[in-house]
TORPA-381340 format. One record per residue (C-alpha): residue in three letters; x, y, z. Coordinates in Angstrom, 2 decimals, padded with zeros to 5 digits, m for minus. Layout:
TORPA-381340
NODE	ALA	X	Y	Z
...
//
This chain:
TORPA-381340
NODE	UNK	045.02	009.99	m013.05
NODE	UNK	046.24	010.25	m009.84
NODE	UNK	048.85	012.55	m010.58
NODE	UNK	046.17	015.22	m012.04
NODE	UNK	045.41	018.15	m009.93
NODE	UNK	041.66	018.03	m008.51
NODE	UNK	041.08	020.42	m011.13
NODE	UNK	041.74	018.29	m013.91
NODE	UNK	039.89	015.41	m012.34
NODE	UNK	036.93	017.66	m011.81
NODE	UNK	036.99	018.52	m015.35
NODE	UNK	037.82	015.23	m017.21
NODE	UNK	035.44	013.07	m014.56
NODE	UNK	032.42	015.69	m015.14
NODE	UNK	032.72	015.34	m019.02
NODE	UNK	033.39	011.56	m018.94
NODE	UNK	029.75	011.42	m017.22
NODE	UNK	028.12	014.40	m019.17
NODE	UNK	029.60	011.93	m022.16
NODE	UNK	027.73	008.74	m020.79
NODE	UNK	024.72	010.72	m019.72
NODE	UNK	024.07	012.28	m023.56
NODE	UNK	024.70	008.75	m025.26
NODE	UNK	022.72	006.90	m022.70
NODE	UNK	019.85	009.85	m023.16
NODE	UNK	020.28	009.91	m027.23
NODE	UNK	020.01	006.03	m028.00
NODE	UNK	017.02	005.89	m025.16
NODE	UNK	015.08	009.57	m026.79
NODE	UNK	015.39	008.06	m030.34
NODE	UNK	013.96	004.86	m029.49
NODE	UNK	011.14	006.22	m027.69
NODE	UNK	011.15	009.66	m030.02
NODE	UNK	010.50	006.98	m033.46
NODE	UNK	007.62	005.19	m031.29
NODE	UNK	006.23	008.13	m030.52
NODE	UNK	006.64	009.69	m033.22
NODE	UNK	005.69	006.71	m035.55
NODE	UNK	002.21	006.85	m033.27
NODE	UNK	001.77	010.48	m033.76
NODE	UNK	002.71	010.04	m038.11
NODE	UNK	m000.35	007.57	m038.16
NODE	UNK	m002.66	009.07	m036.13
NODE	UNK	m002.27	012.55	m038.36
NODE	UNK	m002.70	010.31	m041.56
NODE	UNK	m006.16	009.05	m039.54
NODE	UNK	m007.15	012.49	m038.75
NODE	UNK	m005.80	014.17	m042.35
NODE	UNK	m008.04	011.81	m044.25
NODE	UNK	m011.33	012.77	m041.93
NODE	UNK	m010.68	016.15	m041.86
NODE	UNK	m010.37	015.59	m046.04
NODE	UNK	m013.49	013.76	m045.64
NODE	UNK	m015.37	015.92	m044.10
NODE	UNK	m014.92	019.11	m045.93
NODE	UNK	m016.31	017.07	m048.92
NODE	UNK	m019.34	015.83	m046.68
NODE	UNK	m021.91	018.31	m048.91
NODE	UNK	m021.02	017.01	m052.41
NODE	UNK	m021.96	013.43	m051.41
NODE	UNK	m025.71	014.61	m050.53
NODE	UNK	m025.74	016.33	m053.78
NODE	UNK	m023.49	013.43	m055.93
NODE	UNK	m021.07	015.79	m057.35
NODE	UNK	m018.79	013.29	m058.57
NODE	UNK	m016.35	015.73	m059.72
NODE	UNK	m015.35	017.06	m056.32
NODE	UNK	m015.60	013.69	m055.00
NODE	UNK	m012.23	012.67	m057.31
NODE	UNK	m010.81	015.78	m056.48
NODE	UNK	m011.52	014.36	m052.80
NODE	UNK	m009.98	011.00	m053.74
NODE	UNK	m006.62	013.05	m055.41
NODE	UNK	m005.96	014.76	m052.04
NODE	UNK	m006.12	011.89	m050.03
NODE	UNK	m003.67	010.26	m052.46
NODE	UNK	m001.28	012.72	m052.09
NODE	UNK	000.07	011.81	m049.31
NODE	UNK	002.97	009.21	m049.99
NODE	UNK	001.72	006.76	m047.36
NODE	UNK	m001.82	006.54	m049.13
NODE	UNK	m002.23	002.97	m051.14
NODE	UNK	m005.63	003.52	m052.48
NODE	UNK	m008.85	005.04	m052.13
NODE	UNK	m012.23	003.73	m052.80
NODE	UNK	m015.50	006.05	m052.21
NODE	UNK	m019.05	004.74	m052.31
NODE	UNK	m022.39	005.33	m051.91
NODE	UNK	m025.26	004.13	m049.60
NODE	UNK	m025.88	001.39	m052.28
NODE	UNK	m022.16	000.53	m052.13
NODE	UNK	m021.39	001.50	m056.34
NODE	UNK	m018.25	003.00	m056.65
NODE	UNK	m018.26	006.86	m056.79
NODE	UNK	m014.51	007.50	m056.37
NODE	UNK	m011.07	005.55	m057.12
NODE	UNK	m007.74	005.68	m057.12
NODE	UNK	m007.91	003.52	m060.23
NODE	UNK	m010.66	005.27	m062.01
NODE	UNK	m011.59	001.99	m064.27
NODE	UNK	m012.71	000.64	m060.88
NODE	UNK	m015.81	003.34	m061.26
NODE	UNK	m019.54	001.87	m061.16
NODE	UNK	m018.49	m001.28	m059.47
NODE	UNK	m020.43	m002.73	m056.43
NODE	UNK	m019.06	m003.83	m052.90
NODE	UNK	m021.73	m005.17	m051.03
NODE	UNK	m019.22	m007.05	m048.57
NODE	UNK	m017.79	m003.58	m047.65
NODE	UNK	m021.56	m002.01	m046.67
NODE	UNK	m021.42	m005.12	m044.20
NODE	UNK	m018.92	m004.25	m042.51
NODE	UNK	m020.25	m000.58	m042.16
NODE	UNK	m023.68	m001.76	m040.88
NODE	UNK	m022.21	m003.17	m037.89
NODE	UNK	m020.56	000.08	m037.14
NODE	UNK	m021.57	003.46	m037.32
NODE	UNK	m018.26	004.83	m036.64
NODE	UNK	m015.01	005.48	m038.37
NODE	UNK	m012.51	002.36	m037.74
NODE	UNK	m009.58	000.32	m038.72
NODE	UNK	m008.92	m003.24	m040.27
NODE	UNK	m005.35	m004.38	m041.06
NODE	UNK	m005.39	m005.76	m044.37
NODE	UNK	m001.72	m007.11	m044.14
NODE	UNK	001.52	m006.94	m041.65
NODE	UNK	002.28	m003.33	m042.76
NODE	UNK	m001.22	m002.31	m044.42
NODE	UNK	m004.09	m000.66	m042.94
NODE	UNK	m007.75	m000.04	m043.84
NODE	UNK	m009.22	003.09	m042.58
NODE	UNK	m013.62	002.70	m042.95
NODE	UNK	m015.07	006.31	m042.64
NODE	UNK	m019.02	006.34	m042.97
NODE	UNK	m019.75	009.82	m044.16
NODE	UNK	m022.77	011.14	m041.90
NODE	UNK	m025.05	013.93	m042.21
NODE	UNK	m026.42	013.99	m038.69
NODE	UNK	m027.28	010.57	m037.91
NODE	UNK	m027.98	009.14	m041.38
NODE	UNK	m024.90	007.94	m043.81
NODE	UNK	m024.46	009.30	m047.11
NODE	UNK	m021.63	007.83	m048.39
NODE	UNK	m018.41	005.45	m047.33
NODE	UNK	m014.26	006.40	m047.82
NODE	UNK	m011.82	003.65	m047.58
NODE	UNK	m008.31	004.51	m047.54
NODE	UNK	m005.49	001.98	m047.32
NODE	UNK	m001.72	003.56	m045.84
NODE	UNK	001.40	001.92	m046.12
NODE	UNK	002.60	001.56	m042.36
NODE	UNK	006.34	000.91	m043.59
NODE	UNK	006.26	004.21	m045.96
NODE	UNK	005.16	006.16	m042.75
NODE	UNK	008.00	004.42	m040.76
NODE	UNK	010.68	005.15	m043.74
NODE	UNK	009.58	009.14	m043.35
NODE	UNK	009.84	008.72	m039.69
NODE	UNK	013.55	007.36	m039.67
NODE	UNK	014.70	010.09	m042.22
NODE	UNK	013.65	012.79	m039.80
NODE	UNK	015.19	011.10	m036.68
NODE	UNK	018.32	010.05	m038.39
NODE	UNK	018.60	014.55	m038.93
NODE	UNK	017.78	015.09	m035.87
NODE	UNK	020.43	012.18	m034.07
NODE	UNK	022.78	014.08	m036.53
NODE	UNK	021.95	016.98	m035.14
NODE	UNK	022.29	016.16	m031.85
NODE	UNK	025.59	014.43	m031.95
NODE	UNK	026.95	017.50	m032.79
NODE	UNK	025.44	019.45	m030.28
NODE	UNK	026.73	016.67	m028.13
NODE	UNK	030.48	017.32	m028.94
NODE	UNK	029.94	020.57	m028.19
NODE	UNK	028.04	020.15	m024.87
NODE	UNK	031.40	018.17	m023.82
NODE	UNK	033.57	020.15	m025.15
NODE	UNK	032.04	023.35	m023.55
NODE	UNK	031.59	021.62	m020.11
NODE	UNK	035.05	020.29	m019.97
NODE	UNK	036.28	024.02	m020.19
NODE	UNK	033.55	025.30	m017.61
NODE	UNK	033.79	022.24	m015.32
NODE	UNK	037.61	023.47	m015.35
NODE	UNK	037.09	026.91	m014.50
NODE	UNK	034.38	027.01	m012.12
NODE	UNK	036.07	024.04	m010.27
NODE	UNK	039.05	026.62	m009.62
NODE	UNK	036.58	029.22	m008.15
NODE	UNK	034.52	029.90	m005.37
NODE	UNK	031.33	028.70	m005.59
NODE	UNK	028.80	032.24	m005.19
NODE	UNK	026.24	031.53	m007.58
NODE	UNK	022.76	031.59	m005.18
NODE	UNK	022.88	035.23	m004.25
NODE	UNK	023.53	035.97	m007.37
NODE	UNK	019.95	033.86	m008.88
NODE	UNK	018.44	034.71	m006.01
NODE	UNK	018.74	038.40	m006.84
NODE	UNK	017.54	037.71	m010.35
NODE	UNK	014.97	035.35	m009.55
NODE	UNK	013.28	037.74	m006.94
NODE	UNK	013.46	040.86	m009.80
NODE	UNK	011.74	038.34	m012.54
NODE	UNK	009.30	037.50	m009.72
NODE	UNK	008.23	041.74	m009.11
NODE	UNK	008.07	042.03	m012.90
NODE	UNK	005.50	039.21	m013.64
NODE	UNK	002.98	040.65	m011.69
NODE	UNK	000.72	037.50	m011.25
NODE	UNK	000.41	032.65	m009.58
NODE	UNK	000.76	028.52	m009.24
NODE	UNK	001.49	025.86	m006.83
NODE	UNK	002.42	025.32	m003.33
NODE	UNK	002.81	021.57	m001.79
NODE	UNK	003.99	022.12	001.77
NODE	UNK	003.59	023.31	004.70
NODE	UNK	006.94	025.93	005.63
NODE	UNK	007.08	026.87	009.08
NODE	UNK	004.25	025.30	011.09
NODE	UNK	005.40	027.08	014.64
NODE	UNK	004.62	030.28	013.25
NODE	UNK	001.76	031.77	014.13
NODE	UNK	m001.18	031.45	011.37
NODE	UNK	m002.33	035.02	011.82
NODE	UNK	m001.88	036.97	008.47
NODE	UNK	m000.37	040.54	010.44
NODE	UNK	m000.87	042.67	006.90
NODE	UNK	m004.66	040.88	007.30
NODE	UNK	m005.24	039.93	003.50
NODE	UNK	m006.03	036.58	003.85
NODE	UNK	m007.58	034.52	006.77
NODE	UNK	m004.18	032.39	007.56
NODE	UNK	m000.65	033.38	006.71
NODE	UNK	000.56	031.32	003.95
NODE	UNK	004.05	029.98	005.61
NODE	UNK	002.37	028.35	008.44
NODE	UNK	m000.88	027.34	007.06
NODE	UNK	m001.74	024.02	005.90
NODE	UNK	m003.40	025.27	003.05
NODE	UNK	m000.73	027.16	001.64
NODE	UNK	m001.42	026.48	m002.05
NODE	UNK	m005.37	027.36	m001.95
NODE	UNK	m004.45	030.56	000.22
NODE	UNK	m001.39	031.40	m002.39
NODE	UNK	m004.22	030.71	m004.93
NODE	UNK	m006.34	032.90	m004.12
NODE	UNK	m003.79	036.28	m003.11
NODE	UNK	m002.20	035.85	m006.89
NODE	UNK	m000.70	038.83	m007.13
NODE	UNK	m000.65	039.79	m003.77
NODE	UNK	001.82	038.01	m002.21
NODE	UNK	004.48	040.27	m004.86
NODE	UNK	003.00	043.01	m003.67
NODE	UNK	001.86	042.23	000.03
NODE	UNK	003.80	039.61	001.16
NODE	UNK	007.39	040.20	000.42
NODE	UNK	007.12	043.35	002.26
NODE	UNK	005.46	042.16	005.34
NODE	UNK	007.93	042.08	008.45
NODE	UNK	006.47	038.57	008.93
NODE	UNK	008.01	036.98	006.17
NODE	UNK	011.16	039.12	006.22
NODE	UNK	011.66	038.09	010.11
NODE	UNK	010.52	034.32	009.49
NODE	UNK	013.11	033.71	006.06
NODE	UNK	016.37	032.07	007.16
NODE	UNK	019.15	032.18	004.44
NODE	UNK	019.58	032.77	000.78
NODE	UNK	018.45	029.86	m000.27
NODE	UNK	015.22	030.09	001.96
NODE	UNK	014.14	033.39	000.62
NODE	UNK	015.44	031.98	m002.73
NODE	UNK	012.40	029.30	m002.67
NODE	UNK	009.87	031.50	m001.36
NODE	UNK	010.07	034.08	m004.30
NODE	UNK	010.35	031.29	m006.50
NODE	UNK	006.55	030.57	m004.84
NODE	UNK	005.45	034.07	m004.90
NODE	UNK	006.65	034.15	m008.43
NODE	UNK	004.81	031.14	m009.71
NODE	UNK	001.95	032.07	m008.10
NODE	UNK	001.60	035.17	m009.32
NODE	UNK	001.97	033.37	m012.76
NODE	UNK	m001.20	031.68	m012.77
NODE	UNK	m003.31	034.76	m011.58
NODE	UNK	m001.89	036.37	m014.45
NODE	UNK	m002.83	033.58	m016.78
NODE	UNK	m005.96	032.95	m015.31
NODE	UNK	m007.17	036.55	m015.89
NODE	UNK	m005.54	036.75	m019.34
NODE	UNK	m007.77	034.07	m020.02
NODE	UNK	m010.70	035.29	m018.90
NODE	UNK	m010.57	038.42	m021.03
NODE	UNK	m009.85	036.95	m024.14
NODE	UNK	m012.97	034.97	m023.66
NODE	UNK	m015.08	038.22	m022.73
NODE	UNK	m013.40	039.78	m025.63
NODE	UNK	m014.46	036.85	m027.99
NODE	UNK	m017.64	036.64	m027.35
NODE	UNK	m018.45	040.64	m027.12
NODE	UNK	m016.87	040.82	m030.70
NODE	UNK	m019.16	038.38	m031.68
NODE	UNK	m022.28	040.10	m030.50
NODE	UNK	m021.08	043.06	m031.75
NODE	UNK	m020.94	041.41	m035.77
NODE	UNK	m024.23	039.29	m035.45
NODE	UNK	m026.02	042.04	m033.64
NODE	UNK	m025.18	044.37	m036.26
NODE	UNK	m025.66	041.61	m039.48
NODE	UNK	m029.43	040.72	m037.57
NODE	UNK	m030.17	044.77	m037.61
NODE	UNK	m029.74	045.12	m041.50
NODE	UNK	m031.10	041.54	m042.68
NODE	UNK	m034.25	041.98	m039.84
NODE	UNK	m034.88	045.92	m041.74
NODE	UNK	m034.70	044.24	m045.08
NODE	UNK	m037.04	041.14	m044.00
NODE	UNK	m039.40	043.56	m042.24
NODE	UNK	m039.52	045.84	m045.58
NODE	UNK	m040.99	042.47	m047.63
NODE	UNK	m043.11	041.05	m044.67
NODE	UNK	m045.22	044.48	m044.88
NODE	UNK	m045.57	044.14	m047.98
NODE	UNK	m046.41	040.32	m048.66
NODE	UNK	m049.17	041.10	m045.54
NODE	UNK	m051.16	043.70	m047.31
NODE	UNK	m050.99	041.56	m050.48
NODE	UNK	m052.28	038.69	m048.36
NODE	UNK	m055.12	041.20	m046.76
NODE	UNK	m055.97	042.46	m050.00
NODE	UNK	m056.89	039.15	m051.22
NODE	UNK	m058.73	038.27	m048.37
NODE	UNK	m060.68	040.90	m048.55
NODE	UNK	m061.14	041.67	m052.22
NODE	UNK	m061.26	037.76	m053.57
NODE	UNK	m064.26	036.05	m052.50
NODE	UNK	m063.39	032.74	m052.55
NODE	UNK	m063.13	030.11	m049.87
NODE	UNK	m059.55	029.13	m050.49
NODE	UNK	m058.43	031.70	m051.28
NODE	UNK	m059.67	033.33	m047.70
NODE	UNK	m058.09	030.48	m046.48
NODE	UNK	m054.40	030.80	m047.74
NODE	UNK	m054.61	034.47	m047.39
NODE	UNK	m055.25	034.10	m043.43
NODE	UNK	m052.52	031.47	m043.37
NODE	UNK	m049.94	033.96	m044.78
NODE	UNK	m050.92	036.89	m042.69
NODE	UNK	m050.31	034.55	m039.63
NODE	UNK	m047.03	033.55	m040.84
NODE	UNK	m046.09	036.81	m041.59
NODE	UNK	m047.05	038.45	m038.10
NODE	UNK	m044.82	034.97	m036.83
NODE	UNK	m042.03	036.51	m038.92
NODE	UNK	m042.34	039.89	m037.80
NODE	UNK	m042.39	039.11	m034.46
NODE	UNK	m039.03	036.85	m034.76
NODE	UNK	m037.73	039.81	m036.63
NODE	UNK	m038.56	042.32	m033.67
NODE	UNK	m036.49	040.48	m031.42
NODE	UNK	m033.66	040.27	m034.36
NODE	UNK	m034.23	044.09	m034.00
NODE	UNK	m033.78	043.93	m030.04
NODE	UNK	m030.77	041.72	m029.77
NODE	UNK	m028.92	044.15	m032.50
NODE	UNK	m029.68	047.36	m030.78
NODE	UNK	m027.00	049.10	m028.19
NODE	UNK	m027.94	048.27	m024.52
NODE	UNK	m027.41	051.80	m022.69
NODE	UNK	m028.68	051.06	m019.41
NODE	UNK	m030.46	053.83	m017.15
NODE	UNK	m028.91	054.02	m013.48
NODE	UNK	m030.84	054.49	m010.55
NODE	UNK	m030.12	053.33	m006.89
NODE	UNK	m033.07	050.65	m006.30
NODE	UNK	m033.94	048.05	m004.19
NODE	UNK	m032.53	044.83	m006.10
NODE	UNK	m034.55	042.22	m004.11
NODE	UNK	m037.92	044.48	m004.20
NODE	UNK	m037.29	044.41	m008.28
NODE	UNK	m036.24	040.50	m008.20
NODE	UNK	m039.71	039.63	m007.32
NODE	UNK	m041.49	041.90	m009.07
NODE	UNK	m040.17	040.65	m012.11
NODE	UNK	m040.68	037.03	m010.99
NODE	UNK	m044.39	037.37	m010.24
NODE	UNK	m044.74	037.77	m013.67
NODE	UNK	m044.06	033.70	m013.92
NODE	UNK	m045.73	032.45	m010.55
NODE	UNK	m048.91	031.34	m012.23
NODE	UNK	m046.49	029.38	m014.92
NODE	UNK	m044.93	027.48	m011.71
NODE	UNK	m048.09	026.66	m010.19
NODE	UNK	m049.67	025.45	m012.96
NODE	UNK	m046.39	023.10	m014.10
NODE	UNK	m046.80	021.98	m010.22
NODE	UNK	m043.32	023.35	m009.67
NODE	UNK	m041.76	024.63	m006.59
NODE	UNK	m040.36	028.60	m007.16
NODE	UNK	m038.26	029.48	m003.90
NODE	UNK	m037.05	032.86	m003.04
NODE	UNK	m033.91	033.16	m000.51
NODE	UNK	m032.90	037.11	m000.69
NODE	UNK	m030.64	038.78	001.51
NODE	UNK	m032.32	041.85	003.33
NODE	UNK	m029.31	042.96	004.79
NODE	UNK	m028.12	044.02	000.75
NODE	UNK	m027.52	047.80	000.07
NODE	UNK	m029.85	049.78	m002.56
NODE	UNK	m027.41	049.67	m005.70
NODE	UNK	m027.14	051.47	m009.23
NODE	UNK	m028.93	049.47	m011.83
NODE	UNK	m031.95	049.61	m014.72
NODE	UNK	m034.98	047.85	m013.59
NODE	UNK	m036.39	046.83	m016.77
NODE	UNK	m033.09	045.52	m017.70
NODE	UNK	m033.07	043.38	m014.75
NODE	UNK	m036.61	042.45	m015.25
NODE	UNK	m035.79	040.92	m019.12
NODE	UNK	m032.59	039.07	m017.00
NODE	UNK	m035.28	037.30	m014.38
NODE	UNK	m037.75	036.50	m017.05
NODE	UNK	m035.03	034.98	m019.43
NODE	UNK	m033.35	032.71	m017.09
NODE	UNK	m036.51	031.95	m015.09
NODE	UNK	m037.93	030.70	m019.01
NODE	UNK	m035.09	028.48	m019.60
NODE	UNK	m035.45	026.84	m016.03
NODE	UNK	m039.17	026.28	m017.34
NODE	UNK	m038.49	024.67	m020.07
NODE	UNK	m035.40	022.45	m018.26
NODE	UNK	m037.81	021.47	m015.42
NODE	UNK	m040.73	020.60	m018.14
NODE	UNK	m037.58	017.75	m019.83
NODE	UNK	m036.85	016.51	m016.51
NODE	UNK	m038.55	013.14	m015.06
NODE	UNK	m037.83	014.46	m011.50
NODE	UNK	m040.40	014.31	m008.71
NODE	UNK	m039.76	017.49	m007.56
NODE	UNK	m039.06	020.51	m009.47
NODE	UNK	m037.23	023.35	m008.15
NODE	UNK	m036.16	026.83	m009.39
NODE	UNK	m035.05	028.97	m006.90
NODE	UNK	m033.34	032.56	m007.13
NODE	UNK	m031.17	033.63	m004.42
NODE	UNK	m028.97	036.94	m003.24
NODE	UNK	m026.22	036.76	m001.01
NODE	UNK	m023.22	039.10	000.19
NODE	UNK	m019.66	037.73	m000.38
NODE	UNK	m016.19	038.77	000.18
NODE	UNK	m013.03	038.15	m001.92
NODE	UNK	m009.84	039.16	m001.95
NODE	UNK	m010.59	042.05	000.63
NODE	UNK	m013.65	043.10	m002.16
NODE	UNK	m017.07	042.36	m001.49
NODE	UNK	m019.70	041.28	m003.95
NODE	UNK	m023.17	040.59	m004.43
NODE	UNK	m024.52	037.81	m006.08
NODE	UNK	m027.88	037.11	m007.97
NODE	UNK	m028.30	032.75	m008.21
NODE	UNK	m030.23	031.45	m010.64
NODE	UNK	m030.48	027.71	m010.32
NODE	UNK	m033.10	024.56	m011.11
NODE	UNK	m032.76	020.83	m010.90
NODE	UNK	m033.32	020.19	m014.26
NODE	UNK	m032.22	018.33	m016.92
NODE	UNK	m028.63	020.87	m016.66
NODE	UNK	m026.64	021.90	m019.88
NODE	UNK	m024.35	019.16	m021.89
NODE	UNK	m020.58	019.83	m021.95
NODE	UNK	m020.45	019.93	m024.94
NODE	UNK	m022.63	022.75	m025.47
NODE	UNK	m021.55	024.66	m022.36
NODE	UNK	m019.37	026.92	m024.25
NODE	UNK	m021.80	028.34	m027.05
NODE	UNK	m024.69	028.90	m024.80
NODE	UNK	m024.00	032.94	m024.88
NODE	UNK	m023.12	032.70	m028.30
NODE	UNK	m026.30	034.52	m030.39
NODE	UNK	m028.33	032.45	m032.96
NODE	UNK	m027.38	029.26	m031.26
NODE	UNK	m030.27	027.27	m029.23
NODE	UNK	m030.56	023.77	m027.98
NODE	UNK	m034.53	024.14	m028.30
NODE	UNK	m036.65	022.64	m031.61
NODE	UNK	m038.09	026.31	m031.83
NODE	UNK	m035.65	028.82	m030.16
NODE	UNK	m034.11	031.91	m031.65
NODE	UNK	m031.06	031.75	m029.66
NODE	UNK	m031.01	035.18	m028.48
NODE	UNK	m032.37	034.98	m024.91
NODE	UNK	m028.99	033.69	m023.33
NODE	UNK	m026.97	036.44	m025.55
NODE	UNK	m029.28	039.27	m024.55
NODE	UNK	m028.95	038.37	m020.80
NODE	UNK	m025.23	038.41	m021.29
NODE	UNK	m025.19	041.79	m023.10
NODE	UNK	m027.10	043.41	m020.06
NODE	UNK	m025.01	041.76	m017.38
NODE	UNK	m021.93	043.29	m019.36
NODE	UNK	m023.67	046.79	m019.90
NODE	UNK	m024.13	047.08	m016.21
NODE	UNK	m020.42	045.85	m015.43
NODE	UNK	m021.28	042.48	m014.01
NODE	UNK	m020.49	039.05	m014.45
NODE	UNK	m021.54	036.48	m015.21
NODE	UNK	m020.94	032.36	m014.81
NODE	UNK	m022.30	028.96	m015.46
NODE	UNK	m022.31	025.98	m012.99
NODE	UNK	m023.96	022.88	m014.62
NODE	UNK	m024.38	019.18	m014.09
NODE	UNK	m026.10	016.39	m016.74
NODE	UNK	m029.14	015.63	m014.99
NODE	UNK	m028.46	017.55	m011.56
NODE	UNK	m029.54	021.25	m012.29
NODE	UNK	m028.41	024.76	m014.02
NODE	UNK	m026.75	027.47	m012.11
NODE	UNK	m026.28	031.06	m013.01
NODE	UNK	m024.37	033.24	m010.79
NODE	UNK	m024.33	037.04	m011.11
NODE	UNK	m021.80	038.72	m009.40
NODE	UNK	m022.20	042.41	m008.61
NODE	UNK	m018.97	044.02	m007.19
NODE	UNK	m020.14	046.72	m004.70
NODE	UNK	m017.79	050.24	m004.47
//
């Protein structure tokens, strides 16, 4: 060895540990890669058999015992799967794996259900399972799966794959030693210039990305903190807040920053400017994503106003076409027939019907194109003339409706009665969310205010109670037409309110807390 040139040592040495490294890294990746992996097997067997479940859910209301084994024979299928049993509330045996088993009672299983009202697990032996799935129709059970798996089968499955993948790697590995014994040997023989080179390439991926991520120290705190090109409130490479600031520039630190003589003067080396594009780069990334995001969302959700607006418009037509004519049936009965009950029944369906009609009005509403009519106006002046509409309705709930609008904000293009049917919505829902809430004092106020962002200035329009707030669960569907958290609402107020906002090129967004109070924020970018 110590007759070898440093070349040679470089070379063997640097394989000799690439060798130990991939061995070491192999035995410890398929140890944890089968635990893992043997986790992951199980847990997809759990979730394969509820999802199988679950698609079935209907034909155990209506005892279609058919589609029930045809349940029972997809469960099975998978290898791992030891038997299935299916019964009903009474605990008789609706489904097998052994069909002779069918008819048979298990009343010691429906005890072990009614102390749960969740899916859950039993081990039966050292390598069996139980999985107990109560099959629910809201809150009431309508039937009970039991599925047994085979934890050794799923283990057996999992070895097979990780002995092709060890194979795999091993000869990957030969050739990762192979390959870095002859680079090791050349690049040891020449001199080293690689960072100009990625820092070139780096800084060109960085201009083409266009958008950002992360930043966890502070660079050059004896700098100055004035931002010279005046985008942001602090310059970035002396601030303390680098990554919020880097945040919220995204894209403009490709475009502002790596020109400005500030940063050009302040970089020291290669390497220097190296991680600083890397920064600009990343950060950039996450604007990008962020807004990518946000646009498939908006695109989502206008495609599906666009299908249910246009399926309400032709079932609403139809449905209006029968409720005229079941109404002057009902009329002509009450009017022609004299008898008592049938008076009676007659004025119950023309009340129903004019109940329909009305629903199917709004059906009407929500389906038809929003094509706003533009006019400077005052947006406060029309904020509470829409709202006095609802003062008495606040008084009388003994609630407290506050005001707080900005007179300093410009006359701007919008359509008043659109506006108006914005106010009245959201001020509605805050009724009804102040009328759940146990609260002492009940507040819905609507506020304006002037903003600035990223050199842009906004207005914004804030709707917000301290009611009973949205669930999370929920807080994702609330635009979504047709669906409603109240016993009797048509689920179109939220969706309308959203359509108008987007007609007049506006925003929208939800703040919400369980228990602490709604917020919706309008934001109205001003030319």
């Amino acid at each position: 060895m110590k007759r070898l040139s440093i070349q040679w040592k470089v070379a063997l040495l640097t394989s000799f540990y690439i060798l130990v490294v991939l061995v070491g890294s192999i035995l410890f990746a398929v140890w944890n890669f089968e635990k893992n992996l043997l986790k992951e097997r199980e847990k997809n067997t759990i979730k394969t058999i509820s999802n199988i479940v679950e698609s079935y859910k209907d034909f155990f209301i209506v005892r279609n015992l058919e589609k029930i084994d045809e349940m029972v024979k997809k469960i099975s299928s998978s290898e791992a799967i030891v038997k299935t049993v299916v019964l009903d509330i009474d605990g008789r045996v609706i489904g097998h794996t052994d069909i002779t088993n069918l008819g048979k009672f298990f009343p010691d299983i429906l005890k072990k259900f009614s102390k749960k009202s969740s899916p859950f697990l039993e081990k039966e032996t050292d390598n069996t399972v139980n999985y107990y799935y109560p099959v629910m129709v809201e809150t009431t059970p309508v039937g009970y799966v039991i599925t047994s798996y085979n934890k050794d089968i799923i283990k057996a499955t999992v070895d097979f794959d990780i002995l092709k993948i060890a194979i795999q790697t091993l000869s990957i590995s030969i050739f990762v030693i192979l390959a870095s014994f002859l680079g090791t040997f050349v690049i040891s023989g020449i001199v080293i210039r690689p960072i100009k080179v990625l820092k070139d390439k780096i800084v060109n991926l960085a201009s083409n990305i266009d958008k950002p991520l992360k930043i966890e120290k502070v660079f050059k705190p004896n700098l100055s903190k004035e931002c010279i090109k005046e985008i942001s409130s602090e310059c970035w490479l002396s601030s303390d807040n680098a990554s919020k600031i880097m945040q919220e520039l995204g894209e403009l630190t490709l475009r502002e920053c790596q020109n400005c003589p500030k940063y050009k003067s302040s970089v020291s080396g290669e390497i220097e400017e190296l991680t600083y594009s890397f920064y600009m780069m990343t950060a950039s990334l996450k604007d990008y994503l962020k807004k990518l995001e946000e646009a498939y969302k908006e695109r989502e959700t206008l495609n599906c106003l666009a299908s249910m607006g246009e399926m309400s418009a032709k079932i609403a037509h139809e449905i209006k076409n029968a409720l005229y004519a079941i109404g002057n049936a009902a009329n002509y009965l009450r009017t022609n027939v004299n008898n008592p009950l049938v008076k009676e029944f007659s004025t119950v369906i023309k009340d129903e019907v004019n109940r329909l009609n009305e629903m199917t009005v709004s059906f009407l509403n929500f389906s038809k194109l929003i094509e706003p009519k533009f006019e400077y106006q005052d947006l406060n002046q029309a904020i509470k003339e829409s709202i006095k509409l609802l003062e008495d309705d606040f008084k009388n709930e003994n609630m407290c409706l506050l005001l707080e609008l900005d007179e300093n904000i410009p006359p701007i293009r919008f359509d008043k009665n659109l506006l108006k049917q914005i106010v009245l919505n959201l001020a509605i829902n805050a009724l009804d969310a102040l009328r759940e809430t146990q609260k002492d004092t009940k507040i819905f106020k609507i506020k304006t205010q002037t903003i600035e962002k990223q050199n842009n200035r906004f207005i914004q329009i804030i709707f917000e109670d301290n009611g009973t707030g949205i669930p999370e669960e929920i807080k994702d569907k609330i635009f979504k037409p047709f669906f409603s958290a109240k016993p009797k609402g048509t689920g179109l107020g939220l969706p309308i309110v959203y359509k108008i906002v987007y007609s007049h090129g506006w925003n929208i967004n939800l703040q919400t807390e369980k228990n602490k109070g709604t917020k919706f924020i309008i934001e109205i970018k001003l030319n």
